[in-house]
ROVOFI-577827 format. One record per residue (C-alpha): residue number from 0; residue in three letters; z, x, y. Coordinates in steps of 0.02 Angstrom, whole numbers, m for minus. Each point is the difference from the previous one (the first is absolute). Layout:
N
> NUM:ALA:Z:X:Y;
...
***
This chain:
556
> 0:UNK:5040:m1880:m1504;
> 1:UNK:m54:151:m14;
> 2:UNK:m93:m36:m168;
> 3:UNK:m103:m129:96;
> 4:UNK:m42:123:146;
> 5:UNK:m71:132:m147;
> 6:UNK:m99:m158:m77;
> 7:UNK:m77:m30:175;
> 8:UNK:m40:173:32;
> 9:UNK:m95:m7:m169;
> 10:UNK:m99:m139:34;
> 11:UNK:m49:17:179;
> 12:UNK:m183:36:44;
> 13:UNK:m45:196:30;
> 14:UNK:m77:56:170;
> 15:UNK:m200:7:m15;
> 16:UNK:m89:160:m20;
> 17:UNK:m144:114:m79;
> 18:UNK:34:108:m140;
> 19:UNK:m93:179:21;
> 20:UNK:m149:m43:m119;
> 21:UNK:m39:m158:106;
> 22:UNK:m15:86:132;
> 23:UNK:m109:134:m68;
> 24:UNK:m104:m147:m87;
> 25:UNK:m24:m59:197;
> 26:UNK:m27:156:70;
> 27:UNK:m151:32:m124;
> 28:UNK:m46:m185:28;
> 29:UNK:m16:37:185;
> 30:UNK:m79:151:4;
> 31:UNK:m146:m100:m131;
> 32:UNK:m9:m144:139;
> 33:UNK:m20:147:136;
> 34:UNK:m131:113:m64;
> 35:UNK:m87:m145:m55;
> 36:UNK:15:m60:168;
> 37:UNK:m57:154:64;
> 38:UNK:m169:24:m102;
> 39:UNK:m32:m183:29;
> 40:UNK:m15:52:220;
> 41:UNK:m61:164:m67;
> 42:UNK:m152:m71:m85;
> 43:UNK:m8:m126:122;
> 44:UNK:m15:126:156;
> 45:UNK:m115:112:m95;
> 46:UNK:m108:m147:m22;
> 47:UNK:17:m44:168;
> 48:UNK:m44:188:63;
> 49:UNK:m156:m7:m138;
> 50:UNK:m60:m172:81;
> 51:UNK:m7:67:186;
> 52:UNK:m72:156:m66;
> 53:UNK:m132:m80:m101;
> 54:UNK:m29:m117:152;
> 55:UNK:m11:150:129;
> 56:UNK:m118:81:m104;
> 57:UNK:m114:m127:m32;
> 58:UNK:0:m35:186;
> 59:UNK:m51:170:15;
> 60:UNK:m151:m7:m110;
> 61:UNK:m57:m162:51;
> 62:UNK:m18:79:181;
> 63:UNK:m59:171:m57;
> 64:UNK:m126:m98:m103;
> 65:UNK:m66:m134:128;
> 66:UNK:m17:158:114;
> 67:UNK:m104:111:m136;
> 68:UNK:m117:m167:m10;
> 69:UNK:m10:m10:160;
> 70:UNK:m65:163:32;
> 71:UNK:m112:24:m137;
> 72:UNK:m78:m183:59;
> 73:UNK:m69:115:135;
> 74:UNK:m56:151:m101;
> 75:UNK:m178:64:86;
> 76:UNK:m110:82:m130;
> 77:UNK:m69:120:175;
> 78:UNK:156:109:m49;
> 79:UNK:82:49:m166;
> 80:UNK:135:m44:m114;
> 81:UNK:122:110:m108;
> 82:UNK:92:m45:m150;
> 83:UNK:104:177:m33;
> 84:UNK:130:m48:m159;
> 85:UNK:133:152:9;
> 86:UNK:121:m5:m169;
> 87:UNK:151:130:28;
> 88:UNK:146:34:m122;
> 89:UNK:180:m17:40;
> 90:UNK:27:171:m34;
> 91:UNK:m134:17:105;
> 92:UNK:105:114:143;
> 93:UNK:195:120:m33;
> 94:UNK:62:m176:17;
> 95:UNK:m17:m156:m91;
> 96:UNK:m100:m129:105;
> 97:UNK:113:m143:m67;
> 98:UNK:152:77:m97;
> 99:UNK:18:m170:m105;
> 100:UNK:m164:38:m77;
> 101:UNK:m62:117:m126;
> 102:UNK:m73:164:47;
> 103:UNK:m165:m77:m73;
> 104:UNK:m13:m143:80;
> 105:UNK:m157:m17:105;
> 106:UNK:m10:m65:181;
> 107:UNK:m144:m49:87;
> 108:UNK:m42:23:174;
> 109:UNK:m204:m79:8;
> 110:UNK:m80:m6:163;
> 111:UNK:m140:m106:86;
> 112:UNK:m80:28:174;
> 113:UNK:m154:m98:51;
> 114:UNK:m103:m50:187;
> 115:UNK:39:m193:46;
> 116:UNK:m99:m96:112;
> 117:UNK:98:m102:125;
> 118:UNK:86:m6:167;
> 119:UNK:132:137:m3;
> 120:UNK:133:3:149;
> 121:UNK:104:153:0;
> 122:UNK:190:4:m21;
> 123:UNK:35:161:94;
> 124:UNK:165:m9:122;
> 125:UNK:m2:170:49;
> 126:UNK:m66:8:193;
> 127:UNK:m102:m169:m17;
> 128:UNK:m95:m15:153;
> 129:UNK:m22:161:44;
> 130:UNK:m157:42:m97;
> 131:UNK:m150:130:51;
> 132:UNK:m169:m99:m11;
> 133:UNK:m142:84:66;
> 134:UNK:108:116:86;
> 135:UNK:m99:151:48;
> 136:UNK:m89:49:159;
> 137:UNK:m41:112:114;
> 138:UNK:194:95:24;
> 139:UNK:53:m24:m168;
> 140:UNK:99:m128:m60;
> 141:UNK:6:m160:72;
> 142:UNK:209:m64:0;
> 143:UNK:28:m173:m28;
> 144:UNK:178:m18:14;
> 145:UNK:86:m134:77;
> 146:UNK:m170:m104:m55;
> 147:UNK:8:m115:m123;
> 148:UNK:m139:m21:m120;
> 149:UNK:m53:m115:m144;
> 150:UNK:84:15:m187;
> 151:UNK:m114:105:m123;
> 152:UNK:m113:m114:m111;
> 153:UNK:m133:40:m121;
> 154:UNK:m107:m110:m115;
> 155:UNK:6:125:m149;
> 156:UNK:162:96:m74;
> 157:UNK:49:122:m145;
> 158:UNK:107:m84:m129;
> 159:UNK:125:97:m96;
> 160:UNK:139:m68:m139;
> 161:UNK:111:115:m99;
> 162:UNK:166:67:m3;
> 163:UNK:61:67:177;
> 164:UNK:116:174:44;
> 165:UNK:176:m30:50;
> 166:UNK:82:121:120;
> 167:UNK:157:m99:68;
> 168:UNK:93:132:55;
> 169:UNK:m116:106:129;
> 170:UNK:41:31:154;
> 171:UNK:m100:m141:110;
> 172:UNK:m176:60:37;
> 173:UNK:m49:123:m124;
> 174:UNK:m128:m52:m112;
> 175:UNK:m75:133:m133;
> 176:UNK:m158:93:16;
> 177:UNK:m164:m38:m95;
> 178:UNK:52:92:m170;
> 179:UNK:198:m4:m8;
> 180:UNK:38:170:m98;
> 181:UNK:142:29:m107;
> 182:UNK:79:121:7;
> 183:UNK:m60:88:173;
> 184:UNK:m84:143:m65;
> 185:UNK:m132:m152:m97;
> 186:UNK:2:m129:m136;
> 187:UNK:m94:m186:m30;
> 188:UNK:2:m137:112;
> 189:UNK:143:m137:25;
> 190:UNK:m18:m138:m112;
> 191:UNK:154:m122:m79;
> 192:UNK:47:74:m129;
> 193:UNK:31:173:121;
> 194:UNK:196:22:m96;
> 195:UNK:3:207:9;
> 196:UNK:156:95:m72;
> 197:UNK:124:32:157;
> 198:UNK:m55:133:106;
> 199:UNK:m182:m43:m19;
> 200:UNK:m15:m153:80;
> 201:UNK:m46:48:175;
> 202:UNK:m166:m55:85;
> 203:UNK:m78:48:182;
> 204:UNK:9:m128:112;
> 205:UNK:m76:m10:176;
> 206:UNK:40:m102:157;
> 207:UNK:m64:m128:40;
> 208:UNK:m128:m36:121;
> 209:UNK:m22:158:64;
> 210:UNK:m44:66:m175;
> 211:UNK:105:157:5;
> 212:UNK:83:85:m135;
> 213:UNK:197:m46:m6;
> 214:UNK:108:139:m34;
> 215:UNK:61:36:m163;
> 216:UNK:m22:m91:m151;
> 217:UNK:91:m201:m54;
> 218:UNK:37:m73:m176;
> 219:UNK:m157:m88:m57;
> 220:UNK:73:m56:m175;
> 221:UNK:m50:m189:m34;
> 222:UNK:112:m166:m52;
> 223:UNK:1:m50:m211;
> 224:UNK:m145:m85:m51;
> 225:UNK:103:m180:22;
> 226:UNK:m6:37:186;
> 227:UNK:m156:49:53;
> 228:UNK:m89:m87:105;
> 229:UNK:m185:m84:m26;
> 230:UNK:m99:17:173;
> 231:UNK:m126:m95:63;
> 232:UNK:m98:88:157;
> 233:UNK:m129:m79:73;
> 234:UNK:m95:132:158;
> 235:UNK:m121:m80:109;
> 236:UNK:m176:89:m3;
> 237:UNK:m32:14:207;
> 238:UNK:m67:109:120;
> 239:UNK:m56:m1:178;
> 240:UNK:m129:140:m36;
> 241:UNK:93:112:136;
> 242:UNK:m83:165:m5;
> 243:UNK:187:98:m36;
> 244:UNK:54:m54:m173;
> 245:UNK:192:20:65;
> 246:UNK:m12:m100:138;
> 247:UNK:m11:m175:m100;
> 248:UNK:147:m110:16;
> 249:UNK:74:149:91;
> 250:UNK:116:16:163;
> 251:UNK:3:193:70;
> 252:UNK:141:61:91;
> 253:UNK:6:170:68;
> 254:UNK:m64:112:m164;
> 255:UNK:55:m108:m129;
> 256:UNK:m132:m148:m87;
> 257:UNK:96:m110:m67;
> 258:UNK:m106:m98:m154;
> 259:UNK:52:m169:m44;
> 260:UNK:m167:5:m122;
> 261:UNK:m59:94:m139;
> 262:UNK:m155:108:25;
> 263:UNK:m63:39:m204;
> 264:UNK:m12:m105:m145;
> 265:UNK:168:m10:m97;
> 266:UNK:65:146:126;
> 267:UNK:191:51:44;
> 268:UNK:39:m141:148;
> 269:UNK:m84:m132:m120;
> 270:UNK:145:93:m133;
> 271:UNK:142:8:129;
> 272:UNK:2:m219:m14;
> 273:UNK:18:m3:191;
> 274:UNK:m197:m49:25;
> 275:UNK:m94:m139:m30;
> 276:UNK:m181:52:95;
> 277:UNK:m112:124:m79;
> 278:UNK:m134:59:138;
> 279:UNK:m161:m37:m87;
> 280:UNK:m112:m129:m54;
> 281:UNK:m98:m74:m155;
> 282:UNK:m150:125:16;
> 283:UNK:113:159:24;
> 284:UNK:125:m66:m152;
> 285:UNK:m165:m22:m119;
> 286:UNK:m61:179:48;
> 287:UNK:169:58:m56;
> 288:UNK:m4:m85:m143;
> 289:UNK:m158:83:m40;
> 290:UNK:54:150:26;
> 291:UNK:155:m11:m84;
> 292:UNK:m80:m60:m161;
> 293:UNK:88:m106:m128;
> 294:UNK:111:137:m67;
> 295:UNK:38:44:184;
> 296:UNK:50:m150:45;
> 297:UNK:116:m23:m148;
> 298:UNK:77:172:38;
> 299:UNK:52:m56:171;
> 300:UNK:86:m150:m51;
> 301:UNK:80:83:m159;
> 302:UNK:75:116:162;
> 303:UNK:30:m152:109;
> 304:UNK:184:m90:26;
> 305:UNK:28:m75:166;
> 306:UNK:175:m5:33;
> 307:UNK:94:m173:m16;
> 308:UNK:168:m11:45;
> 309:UNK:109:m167:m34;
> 310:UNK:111:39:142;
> 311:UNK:m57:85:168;
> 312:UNK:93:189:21;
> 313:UNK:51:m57:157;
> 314:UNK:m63:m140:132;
> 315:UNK:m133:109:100;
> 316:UNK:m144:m84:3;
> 317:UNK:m91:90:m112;
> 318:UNK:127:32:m125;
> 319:UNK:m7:m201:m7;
> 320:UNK:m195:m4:m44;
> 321:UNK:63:89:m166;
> 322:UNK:52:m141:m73;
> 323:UNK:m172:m87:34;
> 324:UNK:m81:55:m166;
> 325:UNK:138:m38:m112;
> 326:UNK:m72:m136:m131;
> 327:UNK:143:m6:m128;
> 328:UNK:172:71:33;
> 329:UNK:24:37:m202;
> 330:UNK:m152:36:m91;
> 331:UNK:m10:141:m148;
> 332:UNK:m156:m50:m77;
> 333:UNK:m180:m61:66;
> 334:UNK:m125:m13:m106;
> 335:UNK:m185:m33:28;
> 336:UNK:m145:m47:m138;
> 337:UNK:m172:m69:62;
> 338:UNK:m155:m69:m106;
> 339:UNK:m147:m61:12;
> 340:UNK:m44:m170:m31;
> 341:UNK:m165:m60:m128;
> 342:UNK:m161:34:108;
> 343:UNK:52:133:102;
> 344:UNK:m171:110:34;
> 345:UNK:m100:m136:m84;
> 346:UNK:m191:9:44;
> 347:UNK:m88:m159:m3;
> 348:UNK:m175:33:76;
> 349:UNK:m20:188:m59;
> 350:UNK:m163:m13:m101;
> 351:UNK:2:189:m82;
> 352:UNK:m124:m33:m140;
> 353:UNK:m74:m163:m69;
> 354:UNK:m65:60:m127;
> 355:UNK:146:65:m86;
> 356:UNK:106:m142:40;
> 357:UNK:129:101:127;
> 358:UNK:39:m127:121;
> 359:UNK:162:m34:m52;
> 360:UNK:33:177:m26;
> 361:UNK:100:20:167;
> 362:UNK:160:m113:m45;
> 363:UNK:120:97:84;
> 364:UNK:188:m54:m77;
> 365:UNK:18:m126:m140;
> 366:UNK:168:m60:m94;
> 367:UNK:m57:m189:17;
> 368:UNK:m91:m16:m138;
> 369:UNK:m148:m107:m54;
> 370:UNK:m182:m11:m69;
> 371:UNK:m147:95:95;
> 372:UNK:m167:70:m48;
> 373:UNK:m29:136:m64;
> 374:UNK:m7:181:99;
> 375:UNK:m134:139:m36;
> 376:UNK:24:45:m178;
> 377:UNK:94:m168:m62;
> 378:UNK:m77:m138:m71;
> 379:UNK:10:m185:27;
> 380:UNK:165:m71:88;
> 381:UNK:153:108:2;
> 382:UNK:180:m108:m3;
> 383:UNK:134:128:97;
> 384:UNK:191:m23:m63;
> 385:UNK:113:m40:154;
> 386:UNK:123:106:52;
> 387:UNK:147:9:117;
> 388:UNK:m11:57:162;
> 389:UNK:22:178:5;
> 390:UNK:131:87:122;
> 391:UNK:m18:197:54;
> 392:UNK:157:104:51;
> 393:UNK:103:99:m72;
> 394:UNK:67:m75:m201;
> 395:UNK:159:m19:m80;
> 396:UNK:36:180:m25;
> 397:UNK:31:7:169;
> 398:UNK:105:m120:30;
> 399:UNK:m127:m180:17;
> 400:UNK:55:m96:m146;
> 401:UNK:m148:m125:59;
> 402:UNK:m134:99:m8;
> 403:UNK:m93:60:m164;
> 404:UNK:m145:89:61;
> 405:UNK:13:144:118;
> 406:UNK:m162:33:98;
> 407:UNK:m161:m78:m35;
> 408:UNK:m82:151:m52;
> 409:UNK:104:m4:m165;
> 410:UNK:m93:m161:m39;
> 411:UNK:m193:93:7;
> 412:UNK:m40:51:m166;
> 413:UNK:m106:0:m137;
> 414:UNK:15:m157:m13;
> 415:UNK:55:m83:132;
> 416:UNK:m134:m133:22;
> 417:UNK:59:m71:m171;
> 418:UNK:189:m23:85;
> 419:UNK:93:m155:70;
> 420:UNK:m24:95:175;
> 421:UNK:m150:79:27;
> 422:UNK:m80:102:153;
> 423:UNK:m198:m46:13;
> 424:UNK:m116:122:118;
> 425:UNK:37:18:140;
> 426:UNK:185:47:m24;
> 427:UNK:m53:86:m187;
> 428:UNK:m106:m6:m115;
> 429:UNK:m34:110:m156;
> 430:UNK:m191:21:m59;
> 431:UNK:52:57:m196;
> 432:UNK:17:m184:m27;
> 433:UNK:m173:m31:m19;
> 434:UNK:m6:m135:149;
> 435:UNK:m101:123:120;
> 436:UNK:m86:115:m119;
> 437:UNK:m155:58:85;
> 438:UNK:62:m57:156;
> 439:UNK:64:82:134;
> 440:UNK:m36:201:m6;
> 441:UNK:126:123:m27;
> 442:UNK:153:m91:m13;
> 443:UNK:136:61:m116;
> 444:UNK:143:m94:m44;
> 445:UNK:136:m26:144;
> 446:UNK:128:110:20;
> 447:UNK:m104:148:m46;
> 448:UNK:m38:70:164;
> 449:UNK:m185:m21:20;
> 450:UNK:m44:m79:180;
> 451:UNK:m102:m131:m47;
> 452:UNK:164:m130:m67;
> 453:UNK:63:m98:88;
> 454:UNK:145:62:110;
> 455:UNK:92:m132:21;
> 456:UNK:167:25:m126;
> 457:UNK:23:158:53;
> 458:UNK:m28:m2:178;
> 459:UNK:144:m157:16;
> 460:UNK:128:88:m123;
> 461:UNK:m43:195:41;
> 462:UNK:82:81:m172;
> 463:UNK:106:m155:m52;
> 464:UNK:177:22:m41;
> 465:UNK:40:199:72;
> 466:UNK:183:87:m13;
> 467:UNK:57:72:160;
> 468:UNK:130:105:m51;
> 469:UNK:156:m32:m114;
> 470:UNK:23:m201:m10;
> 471:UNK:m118:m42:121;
> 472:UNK:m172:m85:m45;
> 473:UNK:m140:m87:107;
> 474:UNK:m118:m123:m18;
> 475:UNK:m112:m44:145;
> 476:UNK:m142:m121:10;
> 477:UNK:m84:28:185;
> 478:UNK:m157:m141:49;
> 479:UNK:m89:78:148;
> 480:UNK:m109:m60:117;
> 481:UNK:m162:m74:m129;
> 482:UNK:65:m135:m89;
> 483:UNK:m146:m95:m37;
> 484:UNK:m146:111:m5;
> 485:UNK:m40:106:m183;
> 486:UNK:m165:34:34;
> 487:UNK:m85:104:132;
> 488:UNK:m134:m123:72;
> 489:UNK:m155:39:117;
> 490:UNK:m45:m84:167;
> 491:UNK:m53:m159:m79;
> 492:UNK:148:2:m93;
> 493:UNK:m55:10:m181;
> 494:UNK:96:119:m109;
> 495:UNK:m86:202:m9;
> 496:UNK:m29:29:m163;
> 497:UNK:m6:182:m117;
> 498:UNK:m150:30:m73;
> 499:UNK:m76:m102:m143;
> 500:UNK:m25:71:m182;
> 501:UNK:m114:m21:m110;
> 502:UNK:m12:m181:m79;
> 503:UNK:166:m43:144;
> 504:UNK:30:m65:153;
> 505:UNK:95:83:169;
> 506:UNK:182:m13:1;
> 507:UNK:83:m26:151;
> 508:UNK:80:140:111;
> 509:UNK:186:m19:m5;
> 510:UNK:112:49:140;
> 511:UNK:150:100:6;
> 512:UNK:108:m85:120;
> 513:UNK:m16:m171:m113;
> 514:UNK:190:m65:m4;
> 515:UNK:12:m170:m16;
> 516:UNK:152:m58:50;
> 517:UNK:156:m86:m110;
> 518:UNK:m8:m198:m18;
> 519:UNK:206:m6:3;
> 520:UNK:147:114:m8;
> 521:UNK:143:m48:m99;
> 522:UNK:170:56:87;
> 523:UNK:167:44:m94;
> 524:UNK:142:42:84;
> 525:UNK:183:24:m25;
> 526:UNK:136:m51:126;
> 527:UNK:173:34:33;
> 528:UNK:142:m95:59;
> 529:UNK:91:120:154;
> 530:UNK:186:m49:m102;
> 531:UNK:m91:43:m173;
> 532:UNK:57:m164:m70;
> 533:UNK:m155:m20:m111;
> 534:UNK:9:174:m114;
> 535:UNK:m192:66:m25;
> 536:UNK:m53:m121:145;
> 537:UNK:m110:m130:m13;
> 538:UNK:m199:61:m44;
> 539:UNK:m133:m130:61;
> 540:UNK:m202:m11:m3;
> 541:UNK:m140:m99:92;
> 542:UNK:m171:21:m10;
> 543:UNK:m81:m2:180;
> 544:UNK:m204:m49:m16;
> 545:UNK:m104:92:137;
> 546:UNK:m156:m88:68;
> 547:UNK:m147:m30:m61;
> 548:UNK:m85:86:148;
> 549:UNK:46:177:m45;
> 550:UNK:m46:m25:m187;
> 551:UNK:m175:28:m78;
> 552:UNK:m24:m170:m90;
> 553:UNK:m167:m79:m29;
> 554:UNK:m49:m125:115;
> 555:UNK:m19:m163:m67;
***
């Protein structure tokens, strides 16, 4: 008996179970499955966050772009228009402007302004309706409150796109005065890439509307690069010709004028972002400009930032009008590169000599190409190589991997008529080449001062490519208010001409003011997602045509 319960016991089945190495084997196993579980959603949400980020971007630019045609459909060649490229360093400032970056990376922060032509209603939510027009007489003021009175609206505004100021955590109606200083005792203006060590990083501010100084002194230090914003401010050119120049789109109360308009071209309430009026008109604006001068005007826009907030500070009224000019919400890089297209300055009837054969001498730009008789000094037919269509800004070394060229001066030389792009009179010419020899009097090559060349290059790009200070350069490209006129022309309008030489002809007068004005500007921007999904953001370009109206082609 009891040998059979011992054989039982020996032969019955054991109990199931894992030995300590299977389980390890399944632990391991598991852990595989999981992780590769894991990247699998990992990769799979990161794609996802890419995909909306790629697809709120490109929303973005397809709106920023439609807008940017838009406005430079309605371009009028009565004002001006500024292309101001601005490359800055990383290092730029005490503090990186993007940590993730090298301290040599460059940034660019370009610039356009420009007049536009079309009905303009103003946006302005600060004490709508209770607007000063006409609003002098006999006592003083005239006090319209309680009255309501139409919505401001001008045919004609200034244009401006570039990167905006960010001040999100002011106290609600301050806005800064017309040259922010850092610190108090004096330094340069705000601009976005204002990142000052600590302690240095305090601007003046003022209050706004009455304009008075606020006490003390607020933290004026900027967002990184990936966060500031690109502005778009559009400020309606109108005036009721009121003989106070504070009383325009004014209410008084007591003492205190409080503006809801700026006064002066580019001035501090045009800055502050709360205004969307500037009291004046066409004629006044063109006197300004003429005044100002090219250089001028490019030194007030270098200056120039309107602030652009993405959120308002708080939900005053005009706190909320902050938020008017913002563009982009994420933008570290705009950059702007205009040309000129084949023809530009072209002169079709200008007879200067027959004899010689210099009717085709004024052929303003060519890069086309082709076969045309000869010039002057050359004989028979002359076959031009074509070129590619040249684009002015600042080049690759700072920071435009699309651009080879820098300015267009670089191209003049020598022998630049010989070159795929080449700059005819009126925009250049250069008489060693043989083409005008005995022509025109006392003309020495361009570029070398004399002030009988033609002015154009240098009166669109001033000096070319100029450093402002440590990693900071400027290139500007200003076309004022002649366009389309090189010559100076008497009352029958034929061209006044120098005084012939012996065996030559008269050469026509040229004028100073000659800029004629870009056929397109190319636009390349970078965008940023506000999670940072997409590392670098996503850079973008369109080219943007302006209209033939404002461009001196040949007719026919």
């Amino acid at each position: 008996m009891t040998d059979h319960v011992h054989a039982s016991a020996r032969t019955a089945p054991r109990r199931g179970g894992f030995t300590l190495t299977e389980l390890l084997v399944a632990v391991v196993v598991l852990l595989v499955i999981i992780l590769a579980v894991g990247r699998i959603f990992g990769t799979a949400s990161q794609v996802v966050k890419n995909g909306e980020a790629t697809a709120n971007i490109l929303q973005e630019v397809a709106a920023v772009e439609q807008l940017m045609r838009n406005d430079l459909a309605r371009i009028s060649d009565e004002g001006f228009l500024v292309v101001q490229c601005i490359a800055v360093r990383n290092d730029v400032s005490a503090q990186l402007l993007d940590p993730t970056l090298p301290p040599d990376h460059i940034f660019r922060c370009d610039q356009i302004a420009f007049v536009a032509d079309d009905l303009a209603i103003s946006r302005q939510t600060q004490s709508m309706g209770q607007f000063i027009e006409n609003g002098v007489d006999g006592q003083g003021f005239v006090d319209y409150l309680g009255q309501t009175l139409p919505t401001p609206q001008s045919t004609a505004s200034v244009l401006y796109y570039g990167h905006g100021l960010q001040f999100p955590y002011l106290p609600q109606n301050l806005g800064f005065a017309a040259d922010p200083l850092w610190p108090s005792n004096g330094g340069p203006a705000l601009q976005p890439w204002f990142r000052p060590a600590p302690g240095q990083d305090r601007i003046e501010l003022q209050r706004w509307p009455q304009g008075t100084s606020a006490p003390g002194s607020y933290n004026g230090t900027q967002p990184p690069a990936p966060e500031w914003t690109l502005a778009r401010q559009e400020t309606l050119l109108a005036d009721d010709y009121d003989a106070a120049a504070d009383h325009y789109m004014s209410k008084r109360t007591g003492t205190g004028v409080y503006r809801n308009a700026a006064q002066n071209f580019f001035d501090d309430a045009m800055r502050s972002g709360r205004v969307d009026v500037l009291s004046n008109d066409i004629g006044r604006l063109r006197d300004a400009i003429r005044a100002a001068g090219p250089q001028g005007l490019a030194d007030v826009l270098f200056n120039y930032r309107p602030r652009a907030e993405k959120r308002p500070p708080t939900l005053e009224k005009s706190d909320v009008l902050l938020t008017t000019n913002v563009l982009g919400m994420n933008c570290s890089d705009l950059v702007v590169d205009w040309t000129w297209s084949d023809g530009v300055g072209r002169e079709l009837e200008l007879d200067l000599d027959p004899s010689r054969n210099l009717k085709g001498a004024i052929r303003g730009v060519s890069h086309r190409g082709g076969v045309r008789p000869g010039v002057g000094g050359e004989s028979g037919t002359v076959i031009e190589a074509a070129g590619r269509m040249p684009w002015f800004g600042l080049g690759s070394q700072f920071g435009n991997p699309n651009l080879e060229v820098t300015t267009a001066s670089s191209l003049v030389g020598q022998g630049f008529y010989t070159e795929p792009v080449r700059f005819h009179a009126p925009i250049a010419y250069d008489p060693n080449n043989g083409i005008f020899g005995g022509g025109p009097p006392a003309i020495a090559p361009f570029g070398s001062g004399s002030s009988t060349i033609p002015q154009v290059l240098p009166t669109v790009e001033g000096s070319g490519v100029v450093q402002l200070g440590p990693g900071i350069w400027r290139y500007r490209a200003v076309f004022g208010l002649n366009g389309k006129e090189p010559f100076v022309r008497d009352g029958e309008n034929r061209p006044m001409t120098t005084a012939a030489v012996t065996g030559g002809e008269p050469w026509p007068v040229y004028r100073t003011d000659y800029t004629p004005w870009p056929s397109a500007l190319r636009i390349t921007a970078t965008f940023h997602d506000p999670q940072g999904a997409i590392e670098g953001g996503r850079t973008l370009q369109f080219t943007i045509p302006l209209p033939q109206r404002v461009q001196d082609l040949p007719e026919g």
